[in-house]
C-alpha beads as a LAMMPS data file, in Angstrom:
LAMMPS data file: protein, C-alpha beads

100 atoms
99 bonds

1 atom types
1 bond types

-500.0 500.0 xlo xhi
-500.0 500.0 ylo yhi
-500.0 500.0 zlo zhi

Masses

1 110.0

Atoms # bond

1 1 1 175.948 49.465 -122.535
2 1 1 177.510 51.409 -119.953
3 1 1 178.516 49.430 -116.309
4 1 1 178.694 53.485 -114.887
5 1 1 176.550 54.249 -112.287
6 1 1 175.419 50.597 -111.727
7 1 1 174.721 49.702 -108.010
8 1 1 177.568 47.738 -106.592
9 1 1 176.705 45.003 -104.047
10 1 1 178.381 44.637 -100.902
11 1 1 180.800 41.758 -100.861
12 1 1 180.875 39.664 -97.959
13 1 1 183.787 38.995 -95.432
14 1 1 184.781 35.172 -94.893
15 1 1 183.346 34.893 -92.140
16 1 1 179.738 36.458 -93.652
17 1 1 177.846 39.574 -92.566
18 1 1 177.160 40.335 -88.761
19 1 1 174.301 41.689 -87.298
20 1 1 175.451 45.203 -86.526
21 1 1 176.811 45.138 -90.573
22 1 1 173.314 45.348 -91.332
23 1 1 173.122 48.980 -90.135
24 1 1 176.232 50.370 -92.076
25 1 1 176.029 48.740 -95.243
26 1 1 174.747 51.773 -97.407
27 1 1 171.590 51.693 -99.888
28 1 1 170.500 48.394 -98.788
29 1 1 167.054 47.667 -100.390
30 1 1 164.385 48.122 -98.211
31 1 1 163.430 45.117 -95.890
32 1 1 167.039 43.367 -95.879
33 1 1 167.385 40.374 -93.990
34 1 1 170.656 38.994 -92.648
35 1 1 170.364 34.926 -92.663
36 1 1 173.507 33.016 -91.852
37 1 1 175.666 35.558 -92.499
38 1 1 174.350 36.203 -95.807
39 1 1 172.414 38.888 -97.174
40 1 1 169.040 37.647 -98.296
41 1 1 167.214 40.568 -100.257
42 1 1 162.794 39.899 -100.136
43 1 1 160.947 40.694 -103.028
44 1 1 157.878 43.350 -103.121
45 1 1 155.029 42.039 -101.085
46 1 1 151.596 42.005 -103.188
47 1 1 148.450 43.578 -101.808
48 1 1 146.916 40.650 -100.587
49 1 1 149.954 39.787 -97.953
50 1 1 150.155 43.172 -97.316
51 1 1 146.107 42.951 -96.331
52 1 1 146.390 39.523 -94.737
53 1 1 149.618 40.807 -92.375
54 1 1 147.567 44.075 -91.583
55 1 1 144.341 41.490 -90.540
56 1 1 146.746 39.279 -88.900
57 1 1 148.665 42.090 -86.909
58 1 1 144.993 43.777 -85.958
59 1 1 143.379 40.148 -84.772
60 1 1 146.857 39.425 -82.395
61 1 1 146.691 43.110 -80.859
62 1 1 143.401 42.341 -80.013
63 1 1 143.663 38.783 -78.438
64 1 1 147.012 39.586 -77.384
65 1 1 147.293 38.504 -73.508
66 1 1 148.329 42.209 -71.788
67 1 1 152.386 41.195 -71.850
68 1 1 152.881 40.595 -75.066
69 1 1 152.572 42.746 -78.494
70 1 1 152.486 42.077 -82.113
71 1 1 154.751 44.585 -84.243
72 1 1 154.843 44.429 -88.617
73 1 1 157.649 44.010 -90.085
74 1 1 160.768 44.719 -87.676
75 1 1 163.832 43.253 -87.602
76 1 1 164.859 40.931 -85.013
77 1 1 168.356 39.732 -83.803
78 1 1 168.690 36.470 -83.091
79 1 1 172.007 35.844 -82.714
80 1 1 175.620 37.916 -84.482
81 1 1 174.478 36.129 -88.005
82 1 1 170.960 36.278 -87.429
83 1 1 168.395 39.230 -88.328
84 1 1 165.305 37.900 -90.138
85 1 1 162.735 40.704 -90.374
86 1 1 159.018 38.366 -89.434
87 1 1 156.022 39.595 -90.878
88 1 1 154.437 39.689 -87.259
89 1 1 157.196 39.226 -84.672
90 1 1 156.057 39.223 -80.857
91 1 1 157.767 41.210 -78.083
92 1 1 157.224 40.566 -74.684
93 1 1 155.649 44.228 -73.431
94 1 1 158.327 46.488 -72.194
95 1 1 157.432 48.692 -68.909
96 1 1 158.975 51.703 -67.986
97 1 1 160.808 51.490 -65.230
98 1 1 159.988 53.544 -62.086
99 1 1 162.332 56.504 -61.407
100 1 1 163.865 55.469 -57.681

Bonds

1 1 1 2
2 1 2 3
3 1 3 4
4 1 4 5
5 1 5 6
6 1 6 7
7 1 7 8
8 1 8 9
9 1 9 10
10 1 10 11
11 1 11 12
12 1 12 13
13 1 13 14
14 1 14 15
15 1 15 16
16 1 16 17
17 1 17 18
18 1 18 19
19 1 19 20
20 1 20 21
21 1 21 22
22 1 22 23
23 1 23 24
24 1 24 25
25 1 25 26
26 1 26 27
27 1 27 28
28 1 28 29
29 1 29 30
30 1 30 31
31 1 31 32
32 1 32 33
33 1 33 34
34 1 34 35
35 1 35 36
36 1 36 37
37 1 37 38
38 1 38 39
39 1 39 40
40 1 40 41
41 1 41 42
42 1 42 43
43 1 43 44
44 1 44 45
45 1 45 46
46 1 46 47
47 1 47 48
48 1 48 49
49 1 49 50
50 1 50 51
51 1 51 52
52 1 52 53
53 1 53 54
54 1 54 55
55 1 55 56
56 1 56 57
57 1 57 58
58 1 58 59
59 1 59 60
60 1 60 61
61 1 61 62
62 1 62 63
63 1 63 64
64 1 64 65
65 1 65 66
66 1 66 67
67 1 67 68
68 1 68 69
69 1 69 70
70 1 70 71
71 1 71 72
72 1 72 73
73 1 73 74
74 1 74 75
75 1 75 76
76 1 76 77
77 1 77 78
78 1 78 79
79 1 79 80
80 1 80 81
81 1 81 82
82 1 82 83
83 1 83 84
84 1 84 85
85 1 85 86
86 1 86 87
87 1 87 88
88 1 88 89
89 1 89 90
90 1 90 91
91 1 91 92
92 1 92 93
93 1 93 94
94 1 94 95
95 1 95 96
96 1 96 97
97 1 97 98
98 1 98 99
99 1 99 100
């Protein structure tokens, strides 16, 4: 058996991963979450929690109060060691600002 080829996974510094490593570290696997500095890799979602986050991320855009909104699956930064990725994080709403 041949070790040639085989992915090699990132080793972390002492001090563990940062937020902004997230972005550089190459072929990541999809969905990567960054908790306490570590890496934390999620397995493949089966269809029913993909249907019950689509149900769940439809019924919140619809009761959603006019500032807020319901995204799927996007990372958020907490803090330099912090990125979980929710299943339905909410943002407060975002308004462009008027040109002066």
């Amino acid at each position: 058996m041949s070790v040639q080829g085989a992915y090699r996974w990132p080793v972390p510094p002492p001090d563990g991963f940062t937020a902004a490593d997230l972005d550089r570290i190459a072929d990541l696997p999809p969905h990567t979450e960054l908790i306490d500095g570590g890496l934390v890799f999620v397995s493949p979602q089966k269809l029913f929690h993909m249907r019950a986050v689509d149900l769940l991320t439809s019924g919140l855009r619809r009761q959603a109060p006019d500032n807020l909104r319901a995204r799927r699956e996007m990372t958020v930064t907490i803090s330099e060691r912090q990125r979980p990725e929710p299943d339905v994080p909410w943002f407060t709403r975002m308004r462009t600002p008027t040109p002066i």
